[in-house]
C-alpha positions as CSV (number, residue, x, y, z in Angstrom):
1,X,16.1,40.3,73.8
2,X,17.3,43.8,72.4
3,X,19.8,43.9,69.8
4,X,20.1,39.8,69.9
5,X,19.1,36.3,69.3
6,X,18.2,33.4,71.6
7,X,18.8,29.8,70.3
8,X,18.2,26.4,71.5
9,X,17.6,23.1,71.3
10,X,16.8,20.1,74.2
11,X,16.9,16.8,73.5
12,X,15.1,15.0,76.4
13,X,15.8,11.0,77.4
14,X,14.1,8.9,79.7
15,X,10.5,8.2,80.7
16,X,9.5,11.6,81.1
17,X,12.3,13.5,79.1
18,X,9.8,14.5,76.7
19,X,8.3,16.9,79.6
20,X,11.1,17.8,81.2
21,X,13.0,19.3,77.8
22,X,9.6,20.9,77.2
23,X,9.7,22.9,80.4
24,X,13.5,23.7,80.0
25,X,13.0,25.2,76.4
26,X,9.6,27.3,78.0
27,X,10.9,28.7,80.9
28,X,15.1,28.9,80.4
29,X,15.5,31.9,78.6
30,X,13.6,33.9,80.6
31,X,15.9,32.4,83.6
32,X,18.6,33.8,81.4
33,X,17.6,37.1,81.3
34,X,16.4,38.0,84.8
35,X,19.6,36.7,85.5
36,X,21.1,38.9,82.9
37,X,19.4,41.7,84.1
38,X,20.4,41.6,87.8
39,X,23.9,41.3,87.0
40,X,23.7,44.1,85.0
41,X,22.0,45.9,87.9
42,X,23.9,45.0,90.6
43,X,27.0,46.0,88.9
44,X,25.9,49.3,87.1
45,X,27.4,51.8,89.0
46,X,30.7,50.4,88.8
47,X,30.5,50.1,84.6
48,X,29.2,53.6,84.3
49,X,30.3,55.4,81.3
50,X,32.5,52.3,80.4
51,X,32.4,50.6,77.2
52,X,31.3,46.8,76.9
53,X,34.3,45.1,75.6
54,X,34.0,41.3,74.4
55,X,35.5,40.0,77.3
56,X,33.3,41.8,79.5
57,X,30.3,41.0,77.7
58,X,31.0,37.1,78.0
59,X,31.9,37.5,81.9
60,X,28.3,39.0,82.2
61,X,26.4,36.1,79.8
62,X,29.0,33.2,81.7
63,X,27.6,33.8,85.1
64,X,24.2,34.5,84.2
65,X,23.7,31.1,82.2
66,X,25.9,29.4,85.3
67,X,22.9,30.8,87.9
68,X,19.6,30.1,85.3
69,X,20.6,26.3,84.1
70,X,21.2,25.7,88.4
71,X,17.9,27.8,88.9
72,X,16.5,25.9,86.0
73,X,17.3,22.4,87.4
74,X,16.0,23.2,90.8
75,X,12.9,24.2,89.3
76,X,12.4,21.1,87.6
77,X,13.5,19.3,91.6
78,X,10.4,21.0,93.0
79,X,8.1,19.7,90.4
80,X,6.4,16.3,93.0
81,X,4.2,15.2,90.0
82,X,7.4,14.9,87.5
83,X,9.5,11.9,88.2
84,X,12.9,12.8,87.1
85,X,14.6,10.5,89.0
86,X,16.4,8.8,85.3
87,X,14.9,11.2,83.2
88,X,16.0,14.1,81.5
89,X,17.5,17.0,79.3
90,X,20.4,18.0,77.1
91,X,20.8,21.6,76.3
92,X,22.8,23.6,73.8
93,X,22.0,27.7,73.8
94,X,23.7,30.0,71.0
95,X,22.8,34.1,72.4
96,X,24.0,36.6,70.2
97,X,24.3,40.7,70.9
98,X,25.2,41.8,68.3
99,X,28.2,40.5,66.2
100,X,29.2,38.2,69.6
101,X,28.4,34.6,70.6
102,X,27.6,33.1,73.6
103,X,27.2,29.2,73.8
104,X,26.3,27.4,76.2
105,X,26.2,23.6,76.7
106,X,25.0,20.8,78.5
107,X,25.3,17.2,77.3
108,X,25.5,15.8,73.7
109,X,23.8,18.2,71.6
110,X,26.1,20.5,69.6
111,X,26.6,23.8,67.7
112,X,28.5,24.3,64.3
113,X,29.2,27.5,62.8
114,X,29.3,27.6,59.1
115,X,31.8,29.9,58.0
116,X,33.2,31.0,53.7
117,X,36.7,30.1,53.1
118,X,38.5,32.3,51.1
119,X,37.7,30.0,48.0
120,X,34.3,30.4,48.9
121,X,33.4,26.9,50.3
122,X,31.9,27.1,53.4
123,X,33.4,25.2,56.4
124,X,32.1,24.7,60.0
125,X,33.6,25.3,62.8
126,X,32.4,23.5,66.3
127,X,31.3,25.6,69.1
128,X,30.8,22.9,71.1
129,X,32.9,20.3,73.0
130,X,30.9,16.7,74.1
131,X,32.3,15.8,76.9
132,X,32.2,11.9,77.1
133,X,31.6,10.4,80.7
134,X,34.8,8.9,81.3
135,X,36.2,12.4,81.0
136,X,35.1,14.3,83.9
137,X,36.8,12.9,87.1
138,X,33.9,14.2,89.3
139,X,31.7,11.2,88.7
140,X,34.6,8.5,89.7
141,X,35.4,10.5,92.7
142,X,31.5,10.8,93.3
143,X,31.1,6.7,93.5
144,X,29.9,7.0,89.6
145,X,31.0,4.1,87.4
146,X,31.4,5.1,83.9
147,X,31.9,1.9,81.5
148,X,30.4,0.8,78.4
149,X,28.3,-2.4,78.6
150,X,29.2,-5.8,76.9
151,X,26.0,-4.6,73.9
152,X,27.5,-1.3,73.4
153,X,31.4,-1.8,73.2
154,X,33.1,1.8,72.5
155,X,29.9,4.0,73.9
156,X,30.5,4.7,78.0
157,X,28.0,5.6,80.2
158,X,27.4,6.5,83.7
159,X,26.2,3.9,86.3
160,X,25.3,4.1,90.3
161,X,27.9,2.9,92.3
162,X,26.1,-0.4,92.9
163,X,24.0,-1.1,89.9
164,X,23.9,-1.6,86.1
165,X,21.4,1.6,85.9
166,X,20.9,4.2,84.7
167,X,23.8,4.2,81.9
168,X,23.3,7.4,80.8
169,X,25.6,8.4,78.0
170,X,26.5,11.8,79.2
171,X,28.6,13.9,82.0
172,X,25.7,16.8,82.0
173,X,22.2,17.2,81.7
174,X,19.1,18.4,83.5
175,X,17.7,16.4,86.3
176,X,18.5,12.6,86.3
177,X,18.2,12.8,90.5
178,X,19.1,9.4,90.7
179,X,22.7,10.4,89.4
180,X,23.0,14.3,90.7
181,X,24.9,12.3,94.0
182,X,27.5,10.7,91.6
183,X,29.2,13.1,89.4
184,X,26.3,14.4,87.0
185,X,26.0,18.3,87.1
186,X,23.6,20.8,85.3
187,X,26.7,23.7,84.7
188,X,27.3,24.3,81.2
189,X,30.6,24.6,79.1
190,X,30.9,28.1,77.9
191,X,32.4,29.6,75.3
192,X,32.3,33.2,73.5
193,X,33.2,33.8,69.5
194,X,32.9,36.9,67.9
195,X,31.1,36.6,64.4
196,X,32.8,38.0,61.1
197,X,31.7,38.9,57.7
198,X,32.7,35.3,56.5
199,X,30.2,33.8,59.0
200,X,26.9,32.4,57.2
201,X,24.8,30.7,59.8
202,X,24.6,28.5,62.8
203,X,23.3,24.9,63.5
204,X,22.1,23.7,66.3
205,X,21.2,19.6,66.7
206,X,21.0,16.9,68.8
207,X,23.1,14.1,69.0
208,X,20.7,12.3,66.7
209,X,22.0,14.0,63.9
210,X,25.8,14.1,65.0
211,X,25.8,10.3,65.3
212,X,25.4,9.9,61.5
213,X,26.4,12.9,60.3
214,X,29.6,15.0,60.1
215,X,29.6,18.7,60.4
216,X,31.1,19.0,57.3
217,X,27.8,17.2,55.7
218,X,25.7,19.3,57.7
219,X,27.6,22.6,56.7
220,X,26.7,21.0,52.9
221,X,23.6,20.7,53.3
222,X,22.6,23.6,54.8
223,X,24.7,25.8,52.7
224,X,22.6,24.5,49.6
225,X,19.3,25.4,51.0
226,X,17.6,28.9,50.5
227,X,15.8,29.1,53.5
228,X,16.2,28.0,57.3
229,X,13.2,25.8,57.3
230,X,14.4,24.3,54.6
231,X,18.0,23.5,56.2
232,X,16.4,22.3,58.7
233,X,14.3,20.1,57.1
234,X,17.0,19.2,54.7
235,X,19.3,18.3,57.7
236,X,16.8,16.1,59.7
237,X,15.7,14.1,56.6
238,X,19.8,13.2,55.5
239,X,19.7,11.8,59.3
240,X,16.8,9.9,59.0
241,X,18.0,8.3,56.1
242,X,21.9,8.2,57.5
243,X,20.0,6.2,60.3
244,X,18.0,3.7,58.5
245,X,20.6,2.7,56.2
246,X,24.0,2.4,58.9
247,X,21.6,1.0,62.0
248,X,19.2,-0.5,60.2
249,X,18.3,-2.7,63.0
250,X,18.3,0.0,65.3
251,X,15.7,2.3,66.4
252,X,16.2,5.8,64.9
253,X,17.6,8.7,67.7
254,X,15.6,11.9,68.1
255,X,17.0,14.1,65.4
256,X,16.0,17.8,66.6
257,X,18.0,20.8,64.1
258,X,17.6,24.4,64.1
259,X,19.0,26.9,61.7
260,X,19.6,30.6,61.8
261,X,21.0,33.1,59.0
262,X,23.3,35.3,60.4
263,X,23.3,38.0,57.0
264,X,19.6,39.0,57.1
265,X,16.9,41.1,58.8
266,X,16.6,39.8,62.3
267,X,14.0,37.8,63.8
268,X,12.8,35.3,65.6
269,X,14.2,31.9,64.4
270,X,11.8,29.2,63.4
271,X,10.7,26.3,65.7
272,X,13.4,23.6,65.4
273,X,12.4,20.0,63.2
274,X,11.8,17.5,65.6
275,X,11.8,13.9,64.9
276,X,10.4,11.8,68.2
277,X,12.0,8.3,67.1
């Protein structure tokens, strides 16, 4: 991608989410950017000689991510040998042209922004939202249930309309046929943010790490590092250890960072720390 960035991370969950988060991360962006690229095409006559404003720029990336992550979950539909019926993927992209942002996300996986105060702390700001299951009213008004079970009071998850299954803790995601019918959708949220002097760098993780770690921890840590395998690193291992001492009877969550500089040379960002619990 000229002039820009790509950034992402997929957390898969079920039986076969392993496979299905691998093909997503393979084959998305370059969903993305045909996409991308016939927009631009089809509409090039009519933006000649005009200059890309922000708001313009975001309209473009909005409905090209919209048609790649459907695209994207058809493709994974056609697959006969993959059962996806309660398997699947989160997905949370960061593109940047430039000094703008485009995010997009689908599921529980989040991005931060880590951003110098005026006092020179450095703060994050969420790029994200997580929509919880009980907020959408699509999956109630698909047949969906959406309640937490007697083991797991306070954490709500979608259900068929008839059974205790699959209870999957999420309004979004890739795949999960058994659900598509009841409420559960592969169109990301979107958002745009332009990037300022004061920004530092980006994190993007899985909900392994947000469920034991604030994003004002995270903004710590990585701030402290000197290199983005090192945040990385350092990010995944205050999880693992978050994990083991709050749950100590529970088994540990995929914990999946990535971290990208925004004040240096650019290049491809390195391959995200991955923890398969």
């Amino acid at each position: 991608m000229e002039d820009g960035a790509f950034c992402g991370v997929f957390d898969g969950h079920g039986k076969n989410g392993h496979t299905v988060s691998k093909l997503v991360r393979n084959k998305l962006p370059s969903l993305l950017l045909n996409q991308k690229n016939a927009l631009t095409k089809i509409n090039k006559e009519r933006e000649d000689g005009e200059t890309m404003v922000p708001k313009k720029t975001f309209h473009k990336w909005k409905e090209a991510c919209i048609s790649a992550f459907k695209a994207m979950d058809k493709e994974i539909k056609l697959l006969e040998s993959l059962d996806c019926s309660c398997s699947g993927t989160t997905a949370v992209v960061v593109i940047r042209q430039g000094e703008d942002l485009v995010i997009a996300n689908l599921g529980d996986s989040s991005a931060v922004l880590g951003t110098m105060t005026e006092d020179g702390v450095v703060r994050p700001a969420q790029l994200t939202t997580d929509l919880e299951p009980s907020l959408p009213k699509r999956i109630r008004k698909s047949n969906g249930q959406v309640f937490a079970a007697m083991e797991e009071p306070g954490i709500e998850r979608v259900w068929l309309p008839h059974e205790d299954s699959p209870g999957l803790a999420m309004s979004q995601a890739f795949r999960d046929f058994l659900l598509k019918n009841h409420g559960l959708v592969a169109i990301p949220d979107l958002s745009y943010r332009h990037l300022t002097p004061n920004d530092q760098f980006l994190v993007l993780a899985s909900a392994g790490v947000w469920d034991v770690l604030r994003s004002k921890e995270v903004a710590y840590i990585v701030s402290s590092a000197d290199s983005e395998e090192a945040e990385a690193r350092a990010v995944v291992n205050a999880a693992i250890y978050a994990w083991k001492h709050m749950f100590p009877s529970s088994k540990i969550d995929d914990c999946t960072v990535l971290c990208l500089f925004l004040h240096k040379r650019q290049q491809p960002p390195p391959p995200p720390l991955h923890l398969m619990a």
